[in-house]
C-alpha positions in Angstrom: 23.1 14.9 8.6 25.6 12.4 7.3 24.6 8.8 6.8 27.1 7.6 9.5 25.4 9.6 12.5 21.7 8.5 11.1 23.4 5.0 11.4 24.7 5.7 14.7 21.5 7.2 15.9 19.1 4.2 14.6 21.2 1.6 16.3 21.5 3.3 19.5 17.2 3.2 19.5 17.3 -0.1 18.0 19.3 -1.2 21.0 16.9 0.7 23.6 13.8 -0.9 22.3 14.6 -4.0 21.5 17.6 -4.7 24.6 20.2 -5.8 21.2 23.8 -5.0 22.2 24.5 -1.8 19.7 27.4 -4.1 18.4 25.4 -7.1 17.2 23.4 -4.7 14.9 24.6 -4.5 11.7 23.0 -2.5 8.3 22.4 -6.4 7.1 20.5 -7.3 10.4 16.9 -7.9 9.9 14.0 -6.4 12.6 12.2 -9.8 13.1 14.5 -12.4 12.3 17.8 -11.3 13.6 17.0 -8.6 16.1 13.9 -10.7 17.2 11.1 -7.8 17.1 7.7 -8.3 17.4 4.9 -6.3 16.0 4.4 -4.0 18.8 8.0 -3.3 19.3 8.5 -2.3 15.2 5.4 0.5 15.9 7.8 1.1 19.0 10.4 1.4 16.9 8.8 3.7 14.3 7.8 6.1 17.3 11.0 5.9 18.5 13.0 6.7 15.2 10.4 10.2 14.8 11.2 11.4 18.1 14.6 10.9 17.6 15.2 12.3 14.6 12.5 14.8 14.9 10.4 13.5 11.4 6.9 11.8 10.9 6.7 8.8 8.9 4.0 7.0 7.7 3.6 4.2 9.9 2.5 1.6 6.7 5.5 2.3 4.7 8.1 2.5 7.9 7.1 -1.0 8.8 7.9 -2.4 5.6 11.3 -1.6 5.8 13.0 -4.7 6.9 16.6 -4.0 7.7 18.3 -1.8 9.6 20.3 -0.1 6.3 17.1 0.3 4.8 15.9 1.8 8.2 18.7 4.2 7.8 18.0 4.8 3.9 14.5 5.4 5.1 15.3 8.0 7.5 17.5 9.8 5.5 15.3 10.2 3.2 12.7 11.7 5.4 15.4 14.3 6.5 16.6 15.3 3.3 12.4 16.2 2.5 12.1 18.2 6.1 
């Protein structure tokens, strides 16, 4: 999968869980301090990136991932393992 559909993918579930207009989200934007995500929204987040990409992560390391490139980075990782 190409890095600009696991982008594409991650900001349309950003959007869904957190209610961010997909066009305010950038690979720069942080989860908590520019998205505004609270700790139960970022395991939200984490469940919601696994079902849509079809991967398990492990939940410490996922929420350590602060932005959403390295979200993406993250992810692609995981599906270049699968």
């Amino acid at each position: 999968m190409e890095h600009k559909e696991i982008e594409a993918r991650v900001k349309k579930v950003i959007s869904e869980v957190l209610g961010v207009d997909e066009e305010k989200i950038t690979p720069e934007s942080r989860f908590v301090e520019d998205l505004g995500a609270e700790s139960v929204q970022s395991l939200e987040l984490v469940a919601a990136f696994e079902d849509e990409f079809d991967i398990e992560m492990e939940e410490d390391a996922a929420l350590q991932v602060k932005t959403v490139g390295k979200a993406v980075e993250f992810i692609q990782r995981h599906l270049q393992e699968k």
